[in-house]
C-alpha positions in Angstrom: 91.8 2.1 8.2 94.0 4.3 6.1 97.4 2.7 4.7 98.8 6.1 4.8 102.1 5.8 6.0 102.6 2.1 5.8 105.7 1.1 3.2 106.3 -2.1 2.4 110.2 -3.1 2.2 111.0 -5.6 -0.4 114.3 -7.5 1.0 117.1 -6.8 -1.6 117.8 -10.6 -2.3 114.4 -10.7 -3.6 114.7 -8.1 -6.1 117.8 -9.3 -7.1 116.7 -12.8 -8.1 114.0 -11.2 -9.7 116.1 -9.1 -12.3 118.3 -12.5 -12.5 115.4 -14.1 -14.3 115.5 -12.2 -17.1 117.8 -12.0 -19.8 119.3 -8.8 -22.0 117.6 -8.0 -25.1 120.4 -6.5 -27.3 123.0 -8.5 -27.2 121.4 -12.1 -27.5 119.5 -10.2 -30.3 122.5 -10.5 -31.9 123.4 -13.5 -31.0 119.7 -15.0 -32.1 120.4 -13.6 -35.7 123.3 -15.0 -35.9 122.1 -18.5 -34.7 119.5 -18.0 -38.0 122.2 -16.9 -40.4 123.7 -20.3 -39.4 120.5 -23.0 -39.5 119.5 -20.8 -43.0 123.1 -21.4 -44.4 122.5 -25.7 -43.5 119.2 -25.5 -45.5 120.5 -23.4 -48.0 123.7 -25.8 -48.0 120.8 -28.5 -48.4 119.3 -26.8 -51.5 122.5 -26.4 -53.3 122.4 -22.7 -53.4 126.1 -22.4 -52.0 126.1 -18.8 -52.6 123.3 -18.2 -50.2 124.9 -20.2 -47.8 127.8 -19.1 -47.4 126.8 -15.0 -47.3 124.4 -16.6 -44.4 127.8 -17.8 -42.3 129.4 -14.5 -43.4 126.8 -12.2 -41.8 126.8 -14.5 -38.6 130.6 -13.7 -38.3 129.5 -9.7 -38.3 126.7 -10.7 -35.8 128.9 -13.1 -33.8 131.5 -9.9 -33.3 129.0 -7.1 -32.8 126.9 -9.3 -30.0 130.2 -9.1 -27.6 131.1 -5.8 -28.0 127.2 -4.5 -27.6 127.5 -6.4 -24.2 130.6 -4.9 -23.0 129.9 -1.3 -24.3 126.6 -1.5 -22.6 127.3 -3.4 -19.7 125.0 -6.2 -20.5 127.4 -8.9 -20.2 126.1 -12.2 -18.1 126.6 -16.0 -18.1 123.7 -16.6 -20.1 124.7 -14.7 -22.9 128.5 -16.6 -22.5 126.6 -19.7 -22.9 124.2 -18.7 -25.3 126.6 -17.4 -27.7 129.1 -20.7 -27.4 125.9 -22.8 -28.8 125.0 -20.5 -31.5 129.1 -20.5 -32.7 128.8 -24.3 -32.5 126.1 -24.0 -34.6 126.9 -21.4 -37.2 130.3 -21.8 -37.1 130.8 -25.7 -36.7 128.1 -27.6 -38.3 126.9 -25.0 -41.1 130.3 -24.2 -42.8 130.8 -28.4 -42.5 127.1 -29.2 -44.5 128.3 -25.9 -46.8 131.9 -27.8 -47.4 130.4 -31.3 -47.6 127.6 -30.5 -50.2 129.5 -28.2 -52.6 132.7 -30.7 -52.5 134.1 -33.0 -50.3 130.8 -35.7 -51.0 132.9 -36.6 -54.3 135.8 -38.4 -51.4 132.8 -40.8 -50.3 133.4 -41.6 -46.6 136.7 -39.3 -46.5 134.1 -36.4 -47.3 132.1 -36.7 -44.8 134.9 -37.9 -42.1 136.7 -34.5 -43.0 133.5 -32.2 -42.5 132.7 -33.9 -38.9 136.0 -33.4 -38.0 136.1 -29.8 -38.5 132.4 -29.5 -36.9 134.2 -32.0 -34.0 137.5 -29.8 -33.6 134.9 -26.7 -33.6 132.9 -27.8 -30.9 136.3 -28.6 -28.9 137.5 -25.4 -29.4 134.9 -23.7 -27.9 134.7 -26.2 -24.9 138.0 -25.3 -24.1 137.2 -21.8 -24.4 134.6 -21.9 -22.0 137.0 -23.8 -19.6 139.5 -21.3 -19.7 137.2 -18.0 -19.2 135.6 -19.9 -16.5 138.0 -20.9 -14.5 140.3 -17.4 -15.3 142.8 -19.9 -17.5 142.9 -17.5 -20.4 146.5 -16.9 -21.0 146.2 -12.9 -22.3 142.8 -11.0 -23.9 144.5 -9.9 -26.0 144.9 -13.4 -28.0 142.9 -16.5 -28.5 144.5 -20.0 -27.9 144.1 -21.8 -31.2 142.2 -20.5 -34.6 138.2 -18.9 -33.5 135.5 -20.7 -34.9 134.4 -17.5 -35.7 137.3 -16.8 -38.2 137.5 -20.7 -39.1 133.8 -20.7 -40.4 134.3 -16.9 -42.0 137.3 -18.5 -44.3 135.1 -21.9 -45.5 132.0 -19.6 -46.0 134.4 -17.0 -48.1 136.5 -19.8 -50.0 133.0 -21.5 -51.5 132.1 -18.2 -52.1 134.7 -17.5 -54.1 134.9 -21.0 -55.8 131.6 -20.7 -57.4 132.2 -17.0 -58.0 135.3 -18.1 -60.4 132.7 -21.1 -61.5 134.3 -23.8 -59.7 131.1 -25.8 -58.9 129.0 -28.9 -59.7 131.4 -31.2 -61.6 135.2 -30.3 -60.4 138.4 -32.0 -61.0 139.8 -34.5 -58.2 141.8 -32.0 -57.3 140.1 -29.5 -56.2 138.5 -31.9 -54.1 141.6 -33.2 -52.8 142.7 -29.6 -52.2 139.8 -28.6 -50.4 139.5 -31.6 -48.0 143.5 -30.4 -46.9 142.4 -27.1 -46.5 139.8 -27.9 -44.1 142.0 -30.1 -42.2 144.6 -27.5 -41.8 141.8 -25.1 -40.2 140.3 -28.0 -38.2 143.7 -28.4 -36.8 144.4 -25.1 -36.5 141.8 -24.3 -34.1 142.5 -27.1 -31.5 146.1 -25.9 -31.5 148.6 -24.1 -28.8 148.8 -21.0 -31.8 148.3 -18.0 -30.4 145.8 -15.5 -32.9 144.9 -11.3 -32.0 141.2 -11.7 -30.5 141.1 -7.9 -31.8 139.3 -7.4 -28.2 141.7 -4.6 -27.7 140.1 -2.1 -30.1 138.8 0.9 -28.4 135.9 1.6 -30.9 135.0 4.7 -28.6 138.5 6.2 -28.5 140.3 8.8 -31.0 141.8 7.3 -34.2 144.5 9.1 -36.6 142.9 10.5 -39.8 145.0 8.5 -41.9 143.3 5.4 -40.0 140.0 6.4 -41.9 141.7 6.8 -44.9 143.2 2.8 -44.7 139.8 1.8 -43.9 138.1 3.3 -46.7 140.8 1.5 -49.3 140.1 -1.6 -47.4 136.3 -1.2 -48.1 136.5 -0.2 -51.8 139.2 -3.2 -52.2 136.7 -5.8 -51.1 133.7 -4.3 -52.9 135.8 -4.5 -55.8 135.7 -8.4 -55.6 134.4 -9.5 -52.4 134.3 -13.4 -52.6 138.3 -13.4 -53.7 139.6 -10.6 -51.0 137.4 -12.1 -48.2 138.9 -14.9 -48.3 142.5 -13.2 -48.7 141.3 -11.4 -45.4 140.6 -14.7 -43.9 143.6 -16.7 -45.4 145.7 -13.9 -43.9 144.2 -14.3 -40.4 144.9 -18.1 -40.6 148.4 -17.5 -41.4 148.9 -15.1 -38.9 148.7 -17.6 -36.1 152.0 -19.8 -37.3 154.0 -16.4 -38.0 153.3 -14.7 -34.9 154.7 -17.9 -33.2 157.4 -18.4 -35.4 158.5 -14.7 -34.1 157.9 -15.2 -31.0 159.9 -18.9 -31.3 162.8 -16.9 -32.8 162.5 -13.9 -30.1 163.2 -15.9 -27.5 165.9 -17.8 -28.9 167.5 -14.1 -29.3 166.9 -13.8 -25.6 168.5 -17.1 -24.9 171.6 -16.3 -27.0 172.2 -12.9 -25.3 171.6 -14.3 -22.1 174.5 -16.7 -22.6 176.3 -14.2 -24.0 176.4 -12.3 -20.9 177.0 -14.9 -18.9 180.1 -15.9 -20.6 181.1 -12.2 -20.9 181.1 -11.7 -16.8 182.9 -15.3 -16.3 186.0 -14.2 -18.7 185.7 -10.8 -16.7 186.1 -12.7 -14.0 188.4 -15.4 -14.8 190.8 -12.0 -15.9 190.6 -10.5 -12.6 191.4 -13.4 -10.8 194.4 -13.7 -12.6 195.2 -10.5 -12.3 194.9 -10.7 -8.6 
């Protein structure tokens, strides 16, 4: 018998759990190295070689940023990579900067080291469960901003900040201090990123639309700034980022108290206007 002319029809639902098995390679690429950069900076953390550690958390932050945007300029976006990429920022970005920050300083506080460093790597992993919350249930207020200090940005400014200490040669045996200074510092970010602050997710970049030429020219400075001394204006960069948070809501507290007062203002305006014309009547 000849099986000329005989097609076999594969049912669509078939085909479609088929292609749901497997997973995109580019963007969880990313996401993989950036899940190395972060178990290489806890060894590294480990080995005392702070340095190494903390460019290891730095280049997860470019990973961490470039594994979104390859999925959404590709189309490749998909639960598993939403998922995926949470655990590697728990990782990278919660418990690697927290070994970094323990081993180069905040041991020397005894039990209120360590107590600090779980409590950022504790307010990390909350900040990314509510994150996941809110994108799954469609609870994010705007794109455009993040609820609360990233992880992302949180472990880019600890990795940046050791970097920079040891640059200076602020390591090994350190005044009380610096301890004590350090240990607030990581407190104000752990608490920054389980708070109502509302930071620029920079999602809104169009990467693929026309820029001005002066734009190139700002970016260039930028770039010859930080190769100048990278350690001490990464961790400006950061610093800035963390302050931006509080001052955006500080404007945005004193906008709408603006609002409020003119609103009143109005009001009262159209009572005495008509107060007058009932008297005038």
């Amino acid at each position: 018998m000849s099986n000329k002319g005989v097609h076999l029809q594969v049912l669509p639902g078939i085909t479609d759990a088929r292609r749901r098995r497997g997973i995109y390679l580019l963007p969880n690429l990313f996401t993989t190295g950036a899940l190395f950069c972060g178990y290489y900076a806890v060894i590294a953390a480990m080995e005392q070689r702070y340095t190494d550690a903390a460019l290891a958390i730095l280049v997860a932050t470019v990973m961490d940023m470039l594994d979104g945007r390859v999925a959404r300029l590709t189309g490749t976006q998909s639960e598993f990579g939403h998922q995926y990429d949470s655990l590697t920022d728990l990782v990278s970005f919660g418990v690697a900067p927290a070994v970094l920050i323990y081993q180069w300083s905040l041991h020397s506080l005894g039990k209120f080291g360590w107590a600090i460093s779980f409590l950022y790597a504790a307010t990390a992993a909350l900040r990314l469960a509510r994150y996941n919350v809110q994108t799954s249930t469609g609870s994010v207020l705007e794109r455009r901003f993040f609820q609360g200090l990233a992880s992302t940005a949180a472990g880019g400014l600890v990795a940046a900040y050791v970097w920079m200490m040891v640059d200076y040669g602020i390591s090994g045996e350190m005044p009380v201090a610096v301890h004590i200074g350090t240990g607030l510092l990581i407190l104000v970010v752990a608490g920054l990123m389980v708070s109502n602050l509302r930071y620029h997710s920079l999602k809104g970049v169009d990467f693929r639309g026309r820029i001005r030429f002066l734009t190139i020219l700002f970016l260039l400075c930028g770039l010859l700034l930080i190769s100048i001394k990278p350690p001490t204006l990464l961790f400006v960069l950061f610093f800035g980022y963390l302050l931006a948070g509080p001052v955006y809501t500080l404007w945005q507290v004193r906008r709408r108290l603006r609002l409020r007062q003119l609103r009143r203002q109005r009001h009262a305006a159209t009572d005495d206007s008509r107060n007058v014309s009932s008297q005038s009547q």
